[in-house]
N, C-alpha and C positions, 0 to 999 in steps of 0.2 A: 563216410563213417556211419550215417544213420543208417544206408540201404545194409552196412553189413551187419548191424547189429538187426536188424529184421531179420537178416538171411539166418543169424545165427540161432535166433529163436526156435525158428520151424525146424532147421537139422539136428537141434538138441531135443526137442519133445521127440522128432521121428525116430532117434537114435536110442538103443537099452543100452547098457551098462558092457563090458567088456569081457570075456571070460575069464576066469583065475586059471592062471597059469600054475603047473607043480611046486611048494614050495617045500615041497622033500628033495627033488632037482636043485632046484636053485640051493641048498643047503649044502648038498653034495658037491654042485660047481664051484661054488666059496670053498669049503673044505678041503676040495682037490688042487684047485687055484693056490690056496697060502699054506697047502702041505711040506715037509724039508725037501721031498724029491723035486719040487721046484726050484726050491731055495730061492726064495724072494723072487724069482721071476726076473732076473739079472744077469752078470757078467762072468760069472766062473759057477763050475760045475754043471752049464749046459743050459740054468736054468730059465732063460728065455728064448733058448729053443726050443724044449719042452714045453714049454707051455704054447707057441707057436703051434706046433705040431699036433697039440689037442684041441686046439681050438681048431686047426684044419679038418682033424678027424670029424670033429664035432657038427663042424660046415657038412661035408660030406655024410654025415649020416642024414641031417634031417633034407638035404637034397639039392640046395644050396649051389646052384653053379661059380666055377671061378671067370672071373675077366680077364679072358683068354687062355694059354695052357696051363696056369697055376695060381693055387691060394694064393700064393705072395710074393707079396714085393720086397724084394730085399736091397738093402743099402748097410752101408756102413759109415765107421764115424770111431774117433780115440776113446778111450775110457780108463783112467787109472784104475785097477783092480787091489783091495786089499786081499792076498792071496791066502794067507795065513792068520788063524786068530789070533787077534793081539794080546801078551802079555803084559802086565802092570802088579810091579811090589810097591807097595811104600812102607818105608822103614821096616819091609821084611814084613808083610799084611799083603798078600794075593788080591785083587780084586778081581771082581767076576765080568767077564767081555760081554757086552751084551745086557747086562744089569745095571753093572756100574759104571760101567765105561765104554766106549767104541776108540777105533783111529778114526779120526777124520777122511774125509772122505779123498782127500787131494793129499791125503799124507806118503810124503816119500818111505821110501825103507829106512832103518835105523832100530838100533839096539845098545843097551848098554848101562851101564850104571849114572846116575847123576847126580850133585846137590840141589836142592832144590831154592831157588830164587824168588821171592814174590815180588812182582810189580808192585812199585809204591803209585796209589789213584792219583796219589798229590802229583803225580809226576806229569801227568795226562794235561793238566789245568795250572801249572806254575814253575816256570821255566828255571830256577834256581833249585827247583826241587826234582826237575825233570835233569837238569846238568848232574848234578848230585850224585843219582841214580843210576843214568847211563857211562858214569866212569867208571864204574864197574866190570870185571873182569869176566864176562858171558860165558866163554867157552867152557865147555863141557857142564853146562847149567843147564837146569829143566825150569825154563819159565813160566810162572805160574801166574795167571790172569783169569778174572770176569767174564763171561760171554759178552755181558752190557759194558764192557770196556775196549772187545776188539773193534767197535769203531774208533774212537778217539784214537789209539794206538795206530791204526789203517794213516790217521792222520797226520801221523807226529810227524817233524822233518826228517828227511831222506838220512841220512848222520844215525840218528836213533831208530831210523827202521834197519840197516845195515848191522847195528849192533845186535839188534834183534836175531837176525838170521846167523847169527857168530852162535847162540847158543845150541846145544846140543837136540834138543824139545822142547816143544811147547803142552803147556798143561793149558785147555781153556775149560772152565769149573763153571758147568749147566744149572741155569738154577731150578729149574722143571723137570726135564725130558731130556733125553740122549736124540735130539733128531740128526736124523744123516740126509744126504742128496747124492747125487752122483756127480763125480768128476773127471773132465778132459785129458786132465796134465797134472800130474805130479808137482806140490808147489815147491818150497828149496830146502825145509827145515820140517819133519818129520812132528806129528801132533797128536796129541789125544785130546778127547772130551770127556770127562767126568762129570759123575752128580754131584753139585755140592755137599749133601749130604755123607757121599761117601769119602767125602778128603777128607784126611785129620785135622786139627786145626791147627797140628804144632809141628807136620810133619818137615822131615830133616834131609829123606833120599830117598830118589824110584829108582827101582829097574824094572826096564822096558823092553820091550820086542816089537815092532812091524814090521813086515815083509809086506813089499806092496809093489806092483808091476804095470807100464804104460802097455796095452793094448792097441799100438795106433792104428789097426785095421778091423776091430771086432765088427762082425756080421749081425745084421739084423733083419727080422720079415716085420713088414706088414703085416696082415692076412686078412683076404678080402674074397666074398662072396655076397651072390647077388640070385635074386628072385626076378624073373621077367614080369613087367605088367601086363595087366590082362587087356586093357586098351591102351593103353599111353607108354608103351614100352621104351618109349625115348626119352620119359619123364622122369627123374630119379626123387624118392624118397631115402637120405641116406641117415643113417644109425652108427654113430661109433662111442668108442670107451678103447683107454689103452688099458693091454694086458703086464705091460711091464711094470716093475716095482724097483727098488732097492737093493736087491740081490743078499749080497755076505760077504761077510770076513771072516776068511778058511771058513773049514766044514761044520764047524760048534756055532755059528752066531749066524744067524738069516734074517730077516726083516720079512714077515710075511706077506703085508700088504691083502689083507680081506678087506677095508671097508677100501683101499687106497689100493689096486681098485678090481680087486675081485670081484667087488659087488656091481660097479658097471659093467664090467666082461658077461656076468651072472645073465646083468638085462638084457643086452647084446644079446645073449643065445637064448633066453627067451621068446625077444621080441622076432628072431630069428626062425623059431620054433613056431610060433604063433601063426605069423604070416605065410611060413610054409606048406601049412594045414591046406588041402583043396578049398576046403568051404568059407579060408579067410585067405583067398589068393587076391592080394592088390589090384588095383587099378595102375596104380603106376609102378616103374620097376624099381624096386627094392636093393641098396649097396647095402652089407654091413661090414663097416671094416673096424678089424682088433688092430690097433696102433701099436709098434713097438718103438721105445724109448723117448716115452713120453717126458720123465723123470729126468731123461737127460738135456731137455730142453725142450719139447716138443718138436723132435728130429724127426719123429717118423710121418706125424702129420704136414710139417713144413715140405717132406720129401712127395710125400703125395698131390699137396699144389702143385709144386713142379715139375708133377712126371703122374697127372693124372691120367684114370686110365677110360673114362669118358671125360667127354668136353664138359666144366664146373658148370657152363652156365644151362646144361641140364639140369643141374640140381634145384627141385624145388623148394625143399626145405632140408635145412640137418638137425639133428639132434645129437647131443657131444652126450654122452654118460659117464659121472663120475662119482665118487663117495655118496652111494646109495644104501647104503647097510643101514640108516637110521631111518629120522623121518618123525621123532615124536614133534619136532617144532613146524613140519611141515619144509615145505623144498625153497631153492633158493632158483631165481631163471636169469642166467646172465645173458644180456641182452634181449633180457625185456622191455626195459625202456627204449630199446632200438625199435625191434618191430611189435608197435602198441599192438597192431589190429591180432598178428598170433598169440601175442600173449593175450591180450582179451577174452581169444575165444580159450585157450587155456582155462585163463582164472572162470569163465562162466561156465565150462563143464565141468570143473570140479568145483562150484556154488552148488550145481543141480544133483552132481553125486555124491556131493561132502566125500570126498576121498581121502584129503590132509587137510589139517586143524588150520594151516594157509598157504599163501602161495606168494613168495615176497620178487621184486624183479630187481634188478641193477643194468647199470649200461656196461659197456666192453670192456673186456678183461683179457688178458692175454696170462690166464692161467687155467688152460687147457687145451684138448687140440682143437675144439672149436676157432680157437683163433684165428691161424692159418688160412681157414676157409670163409672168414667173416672178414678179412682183409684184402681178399679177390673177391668179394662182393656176392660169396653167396649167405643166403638169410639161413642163420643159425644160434640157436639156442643150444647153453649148456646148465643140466641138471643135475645138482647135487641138493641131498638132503641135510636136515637140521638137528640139531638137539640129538642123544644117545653119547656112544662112546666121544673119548676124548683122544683114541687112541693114534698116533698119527705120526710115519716116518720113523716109525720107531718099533722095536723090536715084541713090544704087543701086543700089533693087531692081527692078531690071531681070530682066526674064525670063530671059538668055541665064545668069543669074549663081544659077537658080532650082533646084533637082539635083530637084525633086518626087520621092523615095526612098522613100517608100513610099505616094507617092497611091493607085496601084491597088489595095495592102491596106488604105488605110481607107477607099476605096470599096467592097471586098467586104467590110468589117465592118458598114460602115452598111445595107448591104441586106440584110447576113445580121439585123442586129438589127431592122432593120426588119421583114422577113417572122417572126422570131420576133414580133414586138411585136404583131402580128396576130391571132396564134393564143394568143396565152397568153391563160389563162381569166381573170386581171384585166381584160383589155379587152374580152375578147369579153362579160362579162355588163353593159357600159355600155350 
């Protein structure tokens, strides 16, 4: 440890600062990224093909080879699709899709009129008030519960979960956020999510609409390009961020996905951008791959363990890109506590160029595609920033609403670490 911390001294004084990259580009690739013609970057109306296909173009412009005949790698996998914007009355009062409410994301189809039921809490926690309750006659009821109740309920005995599913919908009442995910399968009993602020508090009956359809074969790309090294061509430095988001329900409601994660794809083609320049041609050879359906579990990066397209334990280092659109609190590095020595030299070059206000580390997380590839045992860090919006999984992270406050310094940190990651004599005796 001492001899690297010597070593790191000298290649930090010998090293200047990184160049800024367009951040008129990067504004436009956010903007194009969580525009409607993507529609969330998801499951219906194409739009994770689309965005596949521009990031290829994208590849292809700045010069970017594929491994082997094409950008992408493609796989598939199920996804229940909400097809159609969901409607919601209550007591004859429209609410707005997307504002006030979403389907659930595992919501089956269903429509129709209903009384409305509320879960009594008492029921959750004492079993004479839980009897009570569930003698109750469900069908054709719109049950109406807590988010911070659907555990307890998740629990009740098998008897009272069955009664459950007898009812016609489920209301579950948000006390923040509409957040959505994606889902496999269809579950039994057809659901909305609402803000609480938008239920009544005396209401009496909804009518409903979802239309929602299983997908069990939907198509998806990778998309992957690469820069050869200038000496070390067998050596990989790789760069990824998924492009995929949340998509929509029907054509009126999208989930845009700018900071989640426009704003890593953003870097991606940057850093992409940068290294493809003659006069910044690597040393070792350069992968970048845009992930697709990440949201649905990180499918498209688990896919690429298993069906890599160079051997992993070329890979010298990764770097995973995710929710970068902020940055006033400074970044966050998972698995830093794993590999001290790269995080070190991290936090010392951005000491010497004050680029973020800090630089905080954690050990391993299995919430992003960095995972996958730090599980086969390659050394990987994943970056996401701090502090700005709050906006997340949900239908306002719109670009215009995006401040990206210090994108341009943690793109000159990652190129500064990157070109140190070259030169230090760990890598170079691989």
């Amino acid at each position: 440890m001492k001899h690297f911390r010597i070593f790191l001294f000298f290649i930090l004084v010998a090293t200047g600062t990184a160049s800024a990259q367009n951040m008129e580009r990067v504004r436009q690739t956010v903007d194009t990224l969580a525009s409607p013609y993507f529609h969330g970057r998801g499951y219906i109306l194409d739009g994770d093909a689309r965005a596949a296909d521009y990031i290829r173009d994208r590849f292809k412009q700045m010069g970017l080879k594929p491994l082997g005949n094409s950008y992408f790698q493609s796989f598939s996998f199920p996804v229940n699709r909400i097809t159609e914007t969901p409607q919601l009355e209550i007591d004859g009062k429209k609410l707005l899709a997307g504002k006030d409410f979403v389907a659930r994301a595992s919501s089956p189809s269903g429509s129709g009129k209903a009384a409305i039921l509320v879960l009594d809490s008492l029921a959750l926690t004492d079993a004479a008030a839980a009897q009570q309750f569930f003698s109750q006659n469900f069908k054709g009821k719109a049950i109406v519960y807590r988010q911070q109740d659907a555990k307890p309920i998740s629990q009740l005995p098998q008897p009272y979960q069955q009664k459950l599913q007898q009812a016609a919908v489920h209301i579950i009442l948000q006390p923040k956020a509409l957040l959505t995910t994606v889902a496999h399968q269809a579950e039994a009993t057809p659901m909305l999510e609402v803000l609480s602020t938008a239920w009544p508090a005396k209401a009496q009956s909804i009518k409903y609409s979802i239309k929602s359809s299983v997908n069990p074969n939907h198509q998806a790309q990778n998309v992957i390009g690469y820069i050869e090294g200038s000496t070390k061509p067998d050596s990989f430095l790789v760069f990824t961020a998924h492009y995929d988001h949340l998509g929509g329900q029907g054509k009126e409601v999208y989930f845009p996905g700018a900071n989640d994660n426009a704003s890593g794809t953003a870097m991606l083609l940057e850093l992409a951008a940068h290294f493809s320049k003659p006069e910044n041609k690597p040393k070792y050879s350069m992968a970048f791959i845009a992930f697709a359906a990440e949201e649905a579990g990180l499918l498209g990066s688990f896919y690429y363990v298993h069906n890599p397209l160079f051997p992993l334990r070329d890979i010298r280092f990764l770097v995973n890109l995710d929710l970068l659109g902020t940055g006033d609190e400074g970044m966050m590095v998972v698995n830093g506590q794993v590999h001290k020595q790269e995080f070190e030299l991290l936090s010392s070059i951005n000491q010497k160029y004050n680029y973020l206000p800090q630089i905080k580390s954690r050990g391993k997380a299995a919430n992003s595609d960095h995972y996958p590839f730090s599980e086969q045992g390659v050394p990987a860090f994943f970056f996401y920033t701090l502090g700005g919006t709050a906006a997340y999984h949900n239908t306002q992270d719109f670009a215009n609403q995006l401040p990206l406050t210090r994108f341009a310094d943690v793109f000159k940190l990652i190129t500064s670490f990157t070109e140190h990651l070259q030169k230090t004599s760990k890598y170079k005796s691989k």
